[in-house]
C-alpha positions as CSV (number, residue, x, y, z in Angstrom):
1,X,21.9,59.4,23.0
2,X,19.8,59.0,25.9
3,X,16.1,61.2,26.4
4,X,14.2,62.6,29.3
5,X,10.8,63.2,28.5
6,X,8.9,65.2,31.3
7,X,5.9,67.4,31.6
8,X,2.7,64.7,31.7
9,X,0.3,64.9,33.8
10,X,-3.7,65.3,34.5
11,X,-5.3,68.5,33.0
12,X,-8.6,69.6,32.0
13,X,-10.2,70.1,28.8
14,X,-9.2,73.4,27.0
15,X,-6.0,73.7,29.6
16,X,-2.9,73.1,28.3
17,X,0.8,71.2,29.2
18,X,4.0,71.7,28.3
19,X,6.1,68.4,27.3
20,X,10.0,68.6,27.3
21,X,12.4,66.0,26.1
22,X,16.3,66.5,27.8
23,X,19.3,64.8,25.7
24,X,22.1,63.8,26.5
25,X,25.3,61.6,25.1
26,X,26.2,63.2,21.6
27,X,25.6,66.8,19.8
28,X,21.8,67.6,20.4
29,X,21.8,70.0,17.2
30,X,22.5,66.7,14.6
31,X,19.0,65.4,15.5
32,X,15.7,65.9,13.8
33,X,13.5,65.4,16.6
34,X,10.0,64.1,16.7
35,X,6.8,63.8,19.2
36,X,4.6,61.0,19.2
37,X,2.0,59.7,21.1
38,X,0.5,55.9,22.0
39,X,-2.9,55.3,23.2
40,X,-2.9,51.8,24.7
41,X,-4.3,48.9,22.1
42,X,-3.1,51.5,19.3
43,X,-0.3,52.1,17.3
44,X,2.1,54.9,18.0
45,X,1.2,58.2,16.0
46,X,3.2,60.7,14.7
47,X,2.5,64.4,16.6
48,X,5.1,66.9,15.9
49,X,8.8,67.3,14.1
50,X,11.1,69.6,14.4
51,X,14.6,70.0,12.0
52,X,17.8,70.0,13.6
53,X,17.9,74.3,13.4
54,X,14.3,74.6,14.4
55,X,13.8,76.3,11.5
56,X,10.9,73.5,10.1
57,X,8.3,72.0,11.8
58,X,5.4,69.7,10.7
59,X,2.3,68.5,12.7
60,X,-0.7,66.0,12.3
61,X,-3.7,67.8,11.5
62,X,-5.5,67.0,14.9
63,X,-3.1,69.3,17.0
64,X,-2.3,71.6,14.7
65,X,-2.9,75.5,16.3
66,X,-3.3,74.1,19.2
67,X,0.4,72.3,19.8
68,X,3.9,74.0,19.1
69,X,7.3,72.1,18.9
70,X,10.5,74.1,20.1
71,X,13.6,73.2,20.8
72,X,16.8,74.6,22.7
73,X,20.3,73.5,21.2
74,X,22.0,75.3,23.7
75,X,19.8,73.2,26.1
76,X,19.8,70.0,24.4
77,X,16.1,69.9,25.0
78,X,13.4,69.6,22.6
79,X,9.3,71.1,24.2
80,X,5.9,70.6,22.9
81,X,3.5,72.9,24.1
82,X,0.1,71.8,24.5
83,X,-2.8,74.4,24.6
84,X,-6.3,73.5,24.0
85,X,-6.3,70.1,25.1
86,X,-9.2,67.6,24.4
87,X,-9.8,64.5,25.6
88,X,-8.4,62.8,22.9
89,X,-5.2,63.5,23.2
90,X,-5.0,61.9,26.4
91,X,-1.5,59.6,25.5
92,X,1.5,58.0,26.8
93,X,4.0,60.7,24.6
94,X,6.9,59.6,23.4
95,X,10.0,62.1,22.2
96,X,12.5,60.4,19.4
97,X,15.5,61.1,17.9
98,X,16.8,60.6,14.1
99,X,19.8,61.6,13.0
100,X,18.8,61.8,9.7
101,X,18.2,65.3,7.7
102,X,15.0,66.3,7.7
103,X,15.0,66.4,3.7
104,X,16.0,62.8,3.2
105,X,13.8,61.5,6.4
106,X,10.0,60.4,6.5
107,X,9.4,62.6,9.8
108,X,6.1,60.5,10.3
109,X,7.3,57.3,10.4
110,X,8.1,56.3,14.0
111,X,10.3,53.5,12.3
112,X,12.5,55.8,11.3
113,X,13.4,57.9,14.7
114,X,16.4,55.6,16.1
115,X,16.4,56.6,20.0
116,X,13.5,57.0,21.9
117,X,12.6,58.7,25.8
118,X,10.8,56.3,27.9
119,X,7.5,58.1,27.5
120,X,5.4,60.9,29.6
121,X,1.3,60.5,30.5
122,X,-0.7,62.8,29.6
123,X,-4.6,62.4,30.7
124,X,-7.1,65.1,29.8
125,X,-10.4,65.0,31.2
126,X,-13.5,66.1,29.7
């Protein structure tokens, strides 16, 4: 499967951005999808996951209330929106695909998210 991710770009503190991550290649709806995000230097860090139905999701503490994964079978795309934004989530974000169930995968671990989008900027100033 091959991902688009889209939506970077320069904002403010407190504004807010709306990431989106296009599939393509095989049956969106079999994929748990994940967000993550990479700081040059740093390792890659697990944001947000979604389950293939939508109907679980799971954040990191620092974005939680203030981000919100979606996704769009019937679009093959999966969103984060971004509200709130501080300075340290300034990223390179990363969308990923597992097809793995959300029960028997370790959403967190970017090890275990099999195809990856080639990555979106995302630079808040303070």
């Amino acid at each position: 499967v091959q991902l688009q991710a889209s939506g970077g770009g320069l904002v403010q503190a407190g504004g807010f951005l709306r990431l989106s991550c296009a599939a393509s290649g095989r049956p969106f709806s079999v994929f748990t999808m994940g967000w993550f995000r990479q700081v040059s230097g740093k390792e890659r860090e697990f944001v947000a996951a979604i389950s293939r139905s939508g109907i679980s999701t799971h954040y990191v503490d620092s974005v939680k209330g203030r981000f919100t994964i979606s996704r769009d079978n019937a679009e093959n795309t999966v969103y984060l929106q971004m509200n709130s934004l501080k300075p340290e989530d300034t990223a390179v974000y990363y969308c990923a695909a597992s097809p793995r169930d959300w029960y028997t995968l370790n959403i967190i671990r970017s090890l275990n998210y099999v195809y990856w989008g080639q990555g979106t900027l995302v630079t808040v100033s303070s």
